[in-house]
C-alpha positions in Angstrom: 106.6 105.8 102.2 107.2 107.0 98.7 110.9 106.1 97.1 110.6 107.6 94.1 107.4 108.9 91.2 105.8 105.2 90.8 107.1 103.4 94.2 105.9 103.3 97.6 107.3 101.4 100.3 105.5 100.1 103.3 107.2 98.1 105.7 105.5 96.5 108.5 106.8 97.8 112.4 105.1 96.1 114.6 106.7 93.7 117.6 104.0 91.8 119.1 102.3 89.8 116.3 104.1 89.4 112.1 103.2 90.9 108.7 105.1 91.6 105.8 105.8 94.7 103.8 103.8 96.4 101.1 105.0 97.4 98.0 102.6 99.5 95.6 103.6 100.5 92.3 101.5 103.2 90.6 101.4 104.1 86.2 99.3 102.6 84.0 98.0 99.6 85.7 98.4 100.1 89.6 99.7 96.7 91.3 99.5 96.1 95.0 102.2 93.4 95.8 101.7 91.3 99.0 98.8 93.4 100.9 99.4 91.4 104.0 96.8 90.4 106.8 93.6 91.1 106.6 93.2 92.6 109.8 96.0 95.1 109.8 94.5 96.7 106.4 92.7 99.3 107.9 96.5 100.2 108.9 98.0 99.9 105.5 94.8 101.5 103.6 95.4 104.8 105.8 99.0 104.9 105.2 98.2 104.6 101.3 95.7 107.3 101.7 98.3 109.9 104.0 100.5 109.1 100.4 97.5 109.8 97.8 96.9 106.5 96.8 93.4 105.0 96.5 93.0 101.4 96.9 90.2 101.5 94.7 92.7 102.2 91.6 94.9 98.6 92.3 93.2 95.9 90.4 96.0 93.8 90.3 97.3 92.2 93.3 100.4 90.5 93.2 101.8 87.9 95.7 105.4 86.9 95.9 103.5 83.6 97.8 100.4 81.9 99.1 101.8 82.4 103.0 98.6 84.0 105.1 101.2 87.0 106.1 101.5 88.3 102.6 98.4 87.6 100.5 95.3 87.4 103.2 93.9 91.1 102.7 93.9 90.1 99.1 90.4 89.1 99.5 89.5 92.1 100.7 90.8 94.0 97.4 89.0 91.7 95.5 85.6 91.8 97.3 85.4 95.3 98.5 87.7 97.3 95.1 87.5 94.5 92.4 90.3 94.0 91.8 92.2 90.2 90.3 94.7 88.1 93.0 97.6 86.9 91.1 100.5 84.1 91.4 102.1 82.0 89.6 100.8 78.4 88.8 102.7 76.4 90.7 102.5 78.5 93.7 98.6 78.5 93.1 98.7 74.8 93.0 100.5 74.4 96.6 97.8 77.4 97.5 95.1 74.9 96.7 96.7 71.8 98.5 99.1 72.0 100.8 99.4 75.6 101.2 95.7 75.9 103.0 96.8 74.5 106.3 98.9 77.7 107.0 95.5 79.5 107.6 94.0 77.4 110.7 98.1 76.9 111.9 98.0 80.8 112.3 94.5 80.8 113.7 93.1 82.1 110.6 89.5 81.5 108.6 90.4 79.3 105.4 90.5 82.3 102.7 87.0 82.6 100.0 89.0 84.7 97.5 90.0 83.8 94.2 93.0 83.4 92.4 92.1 84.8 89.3 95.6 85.6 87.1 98.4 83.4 86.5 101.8 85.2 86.7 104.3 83.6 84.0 107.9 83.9 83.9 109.3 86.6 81.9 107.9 90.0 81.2 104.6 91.3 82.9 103.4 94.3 81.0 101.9 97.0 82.7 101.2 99.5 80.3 104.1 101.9 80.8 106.1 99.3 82.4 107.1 95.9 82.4 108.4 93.8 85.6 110.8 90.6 84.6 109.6 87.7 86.8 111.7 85.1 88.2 110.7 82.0 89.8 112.3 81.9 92.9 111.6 78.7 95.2 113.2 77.9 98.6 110.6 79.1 100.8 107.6 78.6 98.9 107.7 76.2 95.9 106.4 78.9 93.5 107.5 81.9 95.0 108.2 85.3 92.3 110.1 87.9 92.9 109.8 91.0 90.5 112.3 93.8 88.7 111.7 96.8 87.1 115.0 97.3 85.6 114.4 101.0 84.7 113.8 101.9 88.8 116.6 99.0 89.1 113.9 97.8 91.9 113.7 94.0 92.8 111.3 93.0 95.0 112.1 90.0 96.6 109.5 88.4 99.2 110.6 86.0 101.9 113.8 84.8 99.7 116.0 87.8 100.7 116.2 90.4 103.3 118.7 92.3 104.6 121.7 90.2 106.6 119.2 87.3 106.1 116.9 85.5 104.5 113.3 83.8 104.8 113.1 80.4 106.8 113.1 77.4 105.2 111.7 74.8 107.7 107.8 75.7 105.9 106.2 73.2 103.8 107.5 73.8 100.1 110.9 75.0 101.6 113.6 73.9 100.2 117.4 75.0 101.7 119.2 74.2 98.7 116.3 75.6 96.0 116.6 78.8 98.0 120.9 79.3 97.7 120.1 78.6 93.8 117.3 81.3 94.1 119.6 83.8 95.7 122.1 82.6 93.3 120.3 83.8 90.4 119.0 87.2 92.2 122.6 87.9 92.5 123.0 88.1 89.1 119.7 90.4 87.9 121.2 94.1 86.9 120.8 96.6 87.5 119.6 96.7 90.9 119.9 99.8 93.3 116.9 98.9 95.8 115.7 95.6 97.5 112.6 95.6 98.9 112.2 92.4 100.8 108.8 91.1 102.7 110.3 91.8 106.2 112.5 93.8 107.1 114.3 97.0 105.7 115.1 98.4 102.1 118.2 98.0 100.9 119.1 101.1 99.2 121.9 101.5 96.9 123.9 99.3 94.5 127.1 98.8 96.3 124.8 98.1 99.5 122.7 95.6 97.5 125.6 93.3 96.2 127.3 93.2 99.9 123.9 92.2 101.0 123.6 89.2 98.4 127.0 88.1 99.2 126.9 87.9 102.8 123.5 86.5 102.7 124.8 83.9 100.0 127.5 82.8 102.5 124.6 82.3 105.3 122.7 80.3 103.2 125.6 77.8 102.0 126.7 77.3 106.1 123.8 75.4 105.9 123.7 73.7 102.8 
C-alpha cells in the first residue's frame, strides 16, 4: 500500500497464525524494515511487486528487533538479493544469546543469516534522506524505532500501536523501560503517521498525539 512518493505500507491481515507489518521506503538507498516470516514472503514479495517495487533493489534491511515475527525473511534478502541485516548492537547482542530461543519456542529453524550493519543512535543517512534513530527498549532490550521528520513518519515496531502497545512479559521486556520509551516517542515532532509492527496506521497528527496519550495512560495502569 503506497502512503505517499517514498513509503509503502504493508500491514499484515491474517487471523490464524502472527506476523508483523512491512514498511519499505524507496530513494537513494531502498530500506526494507522488518520483512517478517520467512514463510509468508512469497506474500509480501507479490504485494511489493503489484506496487512496482523489486526486492532485489533493498540492500538494507532494517529491524526494529531480533523477534522471529519481524526479522526471519531477512535471511532470505540476504541470501537470495544481497542485501545487509541491520540492528543495533545491543539488540544484536540479545540476538546472539538470549534472543535465539524465540526460534525453536515458535517452532522455527535457528536462523543462518548474518547481522552485518550496526544501527547507531542518531542520524542514518540514506542518500536523499536521513532517518533519526531512537533506542527504544521495553519489549526488546535494543529495540529502534525510526523518523523521517520530512514525511513526519515514525515507525515504531512492537513499542506502540494503536489503543495499545507490544507485550512486555518476553525476555528483554521491561514494563517500566517501555512507559520511558513511549515517553520519549511522545515527544519526536513532527509526526503525522505511525506505522506500528501490528496493527493499523495511525494517520494524522491530532490522531497520533491522542493515540500516545491514551496509550501512555495504559502503560502506567501497570507500572
Amino acid at each position: 500500500m503506497k502512503l505517499s512518493e517514498d513509503i509503502y505500507f504493508y500491514p499484515f491481515s491474517g487471523t490464524l497464525e502472527n506476523n508483523c507489518n512491512t514498511v519499505a521506503l524507496t530513494g537513494a538507498v531502498p530500506v526494507l524494515i522488518d520483512p517478517g516470516h520467512k514463510h509468508l514472503w512469497p506474500g509480501l514479495k507479490t504485494k511489493m511487486a503489484d506496487d512496482g517495487l523489486n526486492p532485489e533493489d533493498f540492500k538494507l534491511v532494517l529491524f526494529t528487533h531480533c523477534h522471529p515475527d519481524h526479522m526471519e525473511a531477512g535471511q532470505i534478502l540476504e541470501e537470495e538479493y544481497g542485501a545487509t541485516q541491520a540492528m543495533s548492537q545491543e539488540e544484536k547482542e540479545f540476538y546472539e544469546g538470549p534472543g535465539q530461543d524465540f526460534f525453536p519456542w515458535m517452532g522455527l529453524d535457528l536462523p543462518t543469516g548474518y547481522i552485518g550493519r550496526i544501527i547507531e543512535p542518531g542520524k542514518l543517512d540514506l542518500g536523499d534522506k536521513g532517518l533519526n534513530v531512537y533506542p527504544t527498549p521495553g519489549h526488546s532490550p535494543g529495540g529502534i524505532c525510526f523518523h523521517w521528520p520530512e514525511e513526519g513518519l515514525l515507525v515504531t515496531g512492537d513499542i506502540v500501536f494503536a489503543h495499545s502497545f507490544g507485550r512486555v512479559d518476553f525476555p528483554g521486556g521491561s514494563i517500566s523501560e517501555l512507559y520511558k520509551s513511549v515517553e520519549m516517542l511522545a515527544s519526536v515532532e513532527p509526526v503525522k503517521i505511525v506505522l506500528p509492527g501490528h496493527g493499523p496506521a495511525i494517520i494524522g497528527a491530532d490522531a497520533v498525539k491522542e493515540n500516545f496519550r491514551s496509550v501512555l495512560a495504559m502503560i502506567k495502569s501497570y507500572c
